[in-house]
N, C-alpha and C positions, 0 to 999 in steps of 0.2 A: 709676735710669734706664739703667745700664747693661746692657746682654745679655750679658756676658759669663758668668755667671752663671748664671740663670735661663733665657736662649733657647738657647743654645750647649748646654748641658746636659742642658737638654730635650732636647734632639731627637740628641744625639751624642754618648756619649762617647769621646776619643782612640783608644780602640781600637777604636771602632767598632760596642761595643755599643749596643745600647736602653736608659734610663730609663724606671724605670716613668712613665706619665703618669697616676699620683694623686694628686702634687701640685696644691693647691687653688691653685695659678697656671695650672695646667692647664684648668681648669674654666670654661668660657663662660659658666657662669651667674655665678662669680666675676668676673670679668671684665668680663661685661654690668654688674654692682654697680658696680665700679669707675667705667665709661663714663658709667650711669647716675647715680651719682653726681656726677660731673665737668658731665653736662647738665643736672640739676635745678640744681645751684650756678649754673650760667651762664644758667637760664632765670630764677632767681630775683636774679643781679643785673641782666638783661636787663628785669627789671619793676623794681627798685629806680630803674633812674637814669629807663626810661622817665617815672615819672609827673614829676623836674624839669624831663624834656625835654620833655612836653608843655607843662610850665611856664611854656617859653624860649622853644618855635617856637609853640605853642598847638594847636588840633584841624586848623586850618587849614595850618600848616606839618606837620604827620603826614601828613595826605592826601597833599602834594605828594610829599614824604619814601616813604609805600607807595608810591602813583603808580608811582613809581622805581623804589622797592625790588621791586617785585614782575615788573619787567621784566629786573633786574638778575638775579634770581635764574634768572629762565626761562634768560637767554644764559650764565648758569653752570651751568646745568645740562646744557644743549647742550654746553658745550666740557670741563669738567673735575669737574661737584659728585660724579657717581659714581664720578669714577676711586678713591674708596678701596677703595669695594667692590668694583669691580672685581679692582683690582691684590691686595687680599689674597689672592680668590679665586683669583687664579691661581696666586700665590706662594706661599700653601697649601698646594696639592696638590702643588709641586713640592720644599717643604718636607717635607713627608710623604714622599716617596720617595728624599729627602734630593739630591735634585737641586740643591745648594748654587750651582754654576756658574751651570745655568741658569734662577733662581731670581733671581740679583744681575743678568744682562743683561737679565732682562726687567724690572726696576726700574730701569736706566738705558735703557732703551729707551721705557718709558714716562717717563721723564723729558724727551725730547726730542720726544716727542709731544703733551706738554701745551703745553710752547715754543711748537710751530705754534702748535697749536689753538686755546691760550689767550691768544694773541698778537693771531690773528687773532678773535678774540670780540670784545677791547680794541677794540679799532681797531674794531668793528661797533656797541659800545655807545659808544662817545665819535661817531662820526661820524655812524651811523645813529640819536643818539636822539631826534629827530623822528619818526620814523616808528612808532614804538613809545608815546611817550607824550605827552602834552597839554603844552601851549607853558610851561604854568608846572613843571612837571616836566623839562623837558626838562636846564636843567642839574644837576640833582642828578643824572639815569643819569651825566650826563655823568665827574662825579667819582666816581662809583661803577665805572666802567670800569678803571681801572689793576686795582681789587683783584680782578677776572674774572683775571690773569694769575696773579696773587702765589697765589691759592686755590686754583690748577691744581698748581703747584707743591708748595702745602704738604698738599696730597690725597694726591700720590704718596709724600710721606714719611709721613705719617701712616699709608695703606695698607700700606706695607713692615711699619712695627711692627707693624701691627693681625695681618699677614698671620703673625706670629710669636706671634702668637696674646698679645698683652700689649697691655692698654689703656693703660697707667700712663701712656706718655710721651703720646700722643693728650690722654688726659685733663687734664691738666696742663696742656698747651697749649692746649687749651679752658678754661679757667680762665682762663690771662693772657690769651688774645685778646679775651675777654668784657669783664674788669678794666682793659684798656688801650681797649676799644671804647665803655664807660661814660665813662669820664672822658675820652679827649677828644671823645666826640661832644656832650656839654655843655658842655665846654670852648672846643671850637671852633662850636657853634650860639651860643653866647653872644657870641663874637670878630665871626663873620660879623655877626649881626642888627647891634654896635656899630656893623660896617662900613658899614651901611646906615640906621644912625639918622636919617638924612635923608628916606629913603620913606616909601612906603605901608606897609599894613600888610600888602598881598600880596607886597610886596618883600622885606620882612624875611621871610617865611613862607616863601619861598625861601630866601634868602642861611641861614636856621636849619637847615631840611632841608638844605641844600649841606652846610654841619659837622656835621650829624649821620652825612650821607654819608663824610666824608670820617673820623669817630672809627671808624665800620667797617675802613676799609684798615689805619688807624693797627695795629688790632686784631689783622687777618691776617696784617700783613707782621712783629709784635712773636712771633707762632706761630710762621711760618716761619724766623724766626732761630732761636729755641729749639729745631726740631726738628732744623734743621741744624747745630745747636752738638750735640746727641743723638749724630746720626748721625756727628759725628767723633771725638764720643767711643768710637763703636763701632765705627772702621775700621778699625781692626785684627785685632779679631777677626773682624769680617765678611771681612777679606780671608784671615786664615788659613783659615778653613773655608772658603774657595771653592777657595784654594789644596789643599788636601786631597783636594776630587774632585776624582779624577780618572780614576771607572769608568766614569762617566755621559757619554753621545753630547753634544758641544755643539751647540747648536743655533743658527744662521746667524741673525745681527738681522733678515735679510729677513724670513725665517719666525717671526721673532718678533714683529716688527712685523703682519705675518699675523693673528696668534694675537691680539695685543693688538685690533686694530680689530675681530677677530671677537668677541672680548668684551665689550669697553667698548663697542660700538656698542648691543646689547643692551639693557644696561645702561642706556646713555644714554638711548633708546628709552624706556625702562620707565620710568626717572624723570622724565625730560622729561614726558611724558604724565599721568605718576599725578598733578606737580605744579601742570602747566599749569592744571588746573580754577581754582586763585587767580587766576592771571591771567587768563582769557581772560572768568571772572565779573567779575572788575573793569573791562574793557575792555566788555563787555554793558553792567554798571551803569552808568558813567561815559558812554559816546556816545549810549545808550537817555535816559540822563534829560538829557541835556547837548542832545544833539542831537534827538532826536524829542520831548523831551515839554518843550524849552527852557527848564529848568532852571540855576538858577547854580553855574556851578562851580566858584567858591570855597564854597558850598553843599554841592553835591554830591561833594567830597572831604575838606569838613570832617566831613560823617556817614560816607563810608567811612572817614577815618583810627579813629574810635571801635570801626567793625566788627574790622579790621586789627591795629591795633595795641595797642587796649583789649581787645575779647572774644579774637580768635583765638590774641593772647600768650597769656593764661591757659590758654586753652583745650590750648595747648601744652605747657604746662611738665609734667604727665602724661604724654603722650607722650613726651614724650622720654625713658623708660624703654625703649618699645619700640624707639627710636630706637638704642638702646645696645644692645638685644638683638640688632637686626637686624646691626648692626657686629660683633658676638661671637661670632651664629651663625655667618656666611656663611663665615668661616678655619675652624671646626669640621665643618661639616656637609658642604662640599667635601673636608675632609681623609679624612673618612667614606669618602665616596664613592671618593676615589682609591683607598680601598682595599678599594673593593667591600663595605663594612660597611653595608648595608641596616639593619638591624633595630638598629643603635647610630645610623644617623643619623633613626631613626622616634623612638629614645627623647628623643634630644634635640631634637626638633622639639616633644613634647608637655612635654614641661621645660619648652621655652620660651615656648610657648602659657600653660599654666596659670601662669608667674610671671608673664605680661605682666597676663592678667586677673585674678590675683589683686590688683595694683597700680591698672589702668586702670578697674574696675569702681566700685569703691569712691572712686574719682576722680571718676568721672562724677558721680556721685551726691552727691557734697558739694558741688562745683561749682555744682549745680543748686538745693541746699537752702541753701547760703551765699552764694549769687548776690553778693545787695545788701551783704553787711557784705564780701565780699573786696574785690570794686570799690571799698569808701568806701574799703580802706586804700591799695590798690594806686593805685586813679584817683580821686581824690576831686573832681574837677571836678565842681562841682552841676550846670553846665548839662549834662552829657552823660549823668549817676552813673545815672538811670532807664534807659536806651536801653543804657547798658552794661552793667547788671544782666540788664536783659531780655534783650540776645542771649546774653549767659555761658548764662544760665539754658537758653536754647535749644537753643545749639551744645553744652551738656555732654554727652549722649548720643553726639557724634563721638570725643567721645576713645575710649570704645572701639573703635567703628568703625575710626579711624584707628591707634590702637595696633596690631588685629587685623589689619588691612592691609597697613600698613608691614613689621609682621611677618611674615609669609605673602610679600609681594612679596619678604624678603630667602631667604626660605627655597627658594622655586621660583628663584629666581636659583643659589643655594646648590649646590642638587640638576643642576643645567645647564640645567634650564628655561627657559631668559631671555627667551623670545620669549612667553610664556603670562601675566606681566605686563603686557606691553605689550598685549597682543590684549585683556585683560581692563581696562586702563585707559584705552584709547578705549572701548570696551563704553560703560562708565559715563560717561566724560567726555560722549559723545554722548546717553545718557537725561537727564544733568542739566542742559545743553545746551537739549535739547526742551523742558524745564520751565521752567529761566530765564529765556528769550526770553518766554514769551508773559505770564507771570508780570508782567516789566518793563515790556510794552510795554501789556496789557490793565489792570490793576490797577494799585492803590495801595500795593500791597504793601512797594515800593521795597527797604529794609533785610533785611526779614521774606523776602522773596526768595532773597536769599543764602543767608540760615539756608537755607531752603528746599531747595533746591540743594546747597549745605554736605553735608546731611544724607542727599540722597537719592545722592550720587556716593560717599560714605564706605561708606553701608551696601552698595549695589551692588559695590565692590572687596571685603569682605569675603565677599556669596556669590558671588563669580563665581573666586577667589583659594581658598576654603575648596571649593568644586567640583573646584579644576585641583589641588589636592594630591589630593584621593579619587582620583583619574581617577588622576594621575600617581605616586605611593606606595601608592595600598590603604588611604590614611592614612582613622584613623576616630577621632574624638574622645569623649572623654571627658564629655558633655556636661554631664551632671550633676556631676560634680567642676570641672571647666571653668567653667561658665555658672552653673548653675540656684544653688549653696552658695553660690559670694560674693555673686551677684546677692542671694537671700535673708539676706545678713547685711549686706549694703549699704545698702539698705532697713530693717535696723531700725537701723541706725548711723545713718542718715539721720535717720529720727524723734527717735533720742536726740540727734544731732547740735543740728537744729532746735531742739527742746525745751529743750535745756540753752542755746545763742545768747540766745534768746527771754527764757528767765529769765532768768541774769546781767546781759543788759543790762537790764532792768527793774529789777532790784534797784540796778546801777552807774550806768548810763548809758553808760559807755564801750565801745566797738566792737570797740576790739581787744582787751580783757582779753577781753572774750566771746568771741570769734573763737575765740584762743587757749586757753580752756576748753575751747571744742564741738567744737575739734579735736581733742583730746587724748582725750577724752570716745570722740566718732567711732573715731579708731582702738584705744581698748580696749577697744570694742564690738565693732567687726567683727574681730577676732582671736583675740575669745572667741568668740564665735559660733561662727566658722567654725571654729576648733579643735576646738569642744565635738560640730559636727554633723559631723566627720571631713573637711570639705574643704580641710585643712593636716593634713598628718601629720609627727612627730617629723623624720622622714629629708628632705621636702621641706624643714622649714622650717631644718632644718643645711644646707642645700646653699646657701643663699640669703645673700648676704653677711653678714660678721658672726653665722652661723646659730649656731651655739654659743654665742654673749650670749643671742642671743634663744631657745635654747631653757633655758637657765638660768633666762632672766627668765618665761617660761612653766612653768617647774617648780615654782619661788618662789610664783606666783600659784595653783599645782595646776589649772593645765590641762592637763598633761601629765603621765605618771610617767616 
């Protein structure tokens, strides 16, 4: 965890020369493995505790619980969710030029910017959450507001490390805030509901979602100590290397402060926007059927919590691959740039493209072919296991949408772009927008909607995002190595997938031993495949975490010489 070491190194030695940067700590794609890794763990114990906390609060308390959750997220996004990306990006480039001084003020400058900002969010979701969500929701934003401060906070530390280009500590800390966010949000939905064993049953539904609310902060503020116990371990040498320059012009906090709002507003902008489509579909769904088509709304948020928190977790945990990429490119591909390296910051943009969809493709596609047996393991409530199959099955196609997305939105950020996200995330917020509304309010569609919607805002960011890099780079893909290769070995993974599910469980009966077969199955199909018709070659698939196991274990199988 320390940088002494590894970041101090990197980038400076005492006398002032350069290290090489071919150290595979150097490596974004390394790096991204690492993040990536740290978010499938946390996506996959983010499903583990989910299905006892459906358990505890039931579909009815989930709804209340999104309700929240997804109002919570908007006003975090506003005040501090992108300050990581942001602040790498800056720190970066000033990293790069070894501008060490003004590098550590513009991290304690945005330290006292998230203070305001994230201060005043708090105080906006604890007082303002009437205004934002439905009367049985309203105290879970309520308890969800402190942790709008605490994440403002533990953004800026996480972005300093990210900005050094090392996931390790980020990652870690996403691991325990996840570990500490399972257990007491069970913990404590199980205390509250006791505390209300006298109610109804839409009381405990609340008082449940409240604990679930409140295992989240538990989560963030158990990160932010961790990062800040990091960060004093590295005070010292972060302060000797600041203390060292001293060729570099300092630059005045005004103008830092400057710099910062010119960035992170951006920023904020682009994510705000890209993200808002969850909420403002759930605000549609919810007043549409509640209020115009007089609907029950302990009804009508027990079937969104199934959308929310059954299909779109899953739908997630894939994603958040690209989620890790986009944190690994944006210190890389800025650093590029400062130094005018065009045509190294082109290579790494198609690195990152083809390992996203080599991951996300092949995701989609199981997703969709293992619909019903994931859901029996992950959500096995009968009354919902059909409706949560079917939308899985639906929404799988988004993951790569949103993977290719997310990704593209971090790389025009990267490149100084920041304002051609945003233009291109109302674009689409507004086509799927047009579609939703009449969708809800003419038809029967109700659930089916979202999908709807879901599907058509995802694919619109990726051609409106995959346009503004041509325009803005020259960039030109590789399409058939890209798309066309995994898409066709995804597809017969998919068949063998299916096929192999289909039998074991006929011959066992059991769910998950099959499960676990046809995935196993699935990915030593699509990686022969794709090996054998050249869409992974020797050098890509070394570059890629762990790539020397797995090109041994490809040599063993003689798919490769």
């Amino acid at each position: 965890m320390d940088l002494s070491e590894d970041q101090e190194g990197a980038y400076e030695m005492a006398d002032g020369s350069a290290l090489k940067n071919n150290r595979k700590r150097d490596s974004f794609i390394m790096q991204a493995g690492i993040l990536a890794a740290a978010g499938i763990i946390c996506r996959i114990i983010g499903l583990l505790y989910k299905s006892p906390l459906t358990s505890v609060i039931g579909d009815e308390g989930n709804g209340y619980y999104g309700t929240a959750y997804n109002f919570y997220t908007i006003i975090l996004l506003i005040s501090s969710y992108s300050i990581p990306s942001a602040i790498s990006k800056v720190i970066a480039q000033k990293l790069e030029l070894k501008e060490y001084r003004n590098a550590h003020r513009i991290f304690k400058c945005t330290l006292v910017y998230v203070v305001v900002v994230g201060g005043l969010a708090s105080l906006l979701a604890f007082f303002g959450a009437s205004l934002f969500v439905t009367p049985n929701s309203i105290a879970v934003l309520q308890v969800f507001a402190p942790t709008i401060f605490l994440s403002g906070l533990l953004g800026v530390v996480r972005g300093y490390f990210q900005a050094h280009k090392t996931m390790l500590q980020t990652s870690v800390s996403q691991i325990l805030e996840q570990i500490l966010n399972a257990v007491c949000s069970i913990g404590a939905a199980y205390l509250f509901i006791r505390l209300a064993a006298d109610k109804d049953d839409t009381t405990k539904a609340i008082y449940g979602a409240m604990g679930s609310a409140l295992g989240t902060g538990v989560g963030v503020l158990t990160a932010l100590l961790f990062m800040f116990a990091i960060y004093m371990l590295n005070r010292k040498m972060i302060r000797r290397r600041v203390d060292r320059d001293t060729i570099h012009a300092e630059e005045s906090y005004s103008e830092i402060f400057k710099l910062i709002v010119s960035i992170v507003t951006p920023f904020i902008l682009s994510t705000f926007i890209y993200n808002l489509s969850t909420s403002l579909n759930q605000k549609l769904y919810t007043d549409i059927l509640i209020n115009v088509k007089k609907a029950v709304e302990k009804d009508v948020l027990s079937s969104y919590g199934v959308f929310s928190i059954k299909a779109i977790t899953v739908v997630n945990i894939p994603v958040a691959f690209a989620s890790a990429m986009s944190s690994a490119v944006i210190p890389s591909i800025s650093g590029s740039f400062a130094k005018g390296e065009r045509k190294e910051a082109k290579k790494k943009i198609h690195q990152a493209i083809h390992t996203v969809m080599l991951i996300s493709i092949p995701s989609a596609v199981g997703l969709c072919v293992l619909a019903k047996p994931i859901m029996s393991v992950l959500f096995p409530q009968k009354e919902s296991l059909d409706l949560a199959s079917r939308l899985l099955m639906y929404l799988a196609v988004t993951v790569i949408f949103y993977s290719l997305s997310t990704l593209s939105n971090a790389i025009l950020q990267g490149i100084g772009r920041v304002n051609l996200p945003v233009r291109n995330a109302a674009a689409a917020l507004i086509l799927q927008t047009g579609v939703l509304a009449p969708l809800l309010l003419y038809t029967d569609f109700e659930l089916n909607s979202l999908v709807i919607a879901t599907i058509i805002y995802s694919f619109s960011m990726c051609v409106l995002n995959g346009h503004s890099l041509k325009k803005a780079l020259g960039y030109r893909e590789d399409v058939a190595k890209t798309y066309i290769m995994p898409m066709f070995a995804a597809v017969l993974m998919g068949i063998a997938a299916g096929g192999t599910y289909y039998v074991i469980y006929y011959l066992s009966g059991i769910n998950i031993l099959s499960l676990a077969v046809a995935v196993f199955i699935a990915v030593l199909v699509y990686f022969t495949v794709l090996i054998k018709i050249g869409g992974l070659t020797k050098k890509e698939l070394k570059a890629m975490p762990k790539g020397a196991a797995l090109v041994r274990v490809a040599k063993k199988l003689h798919l490769m010489r």
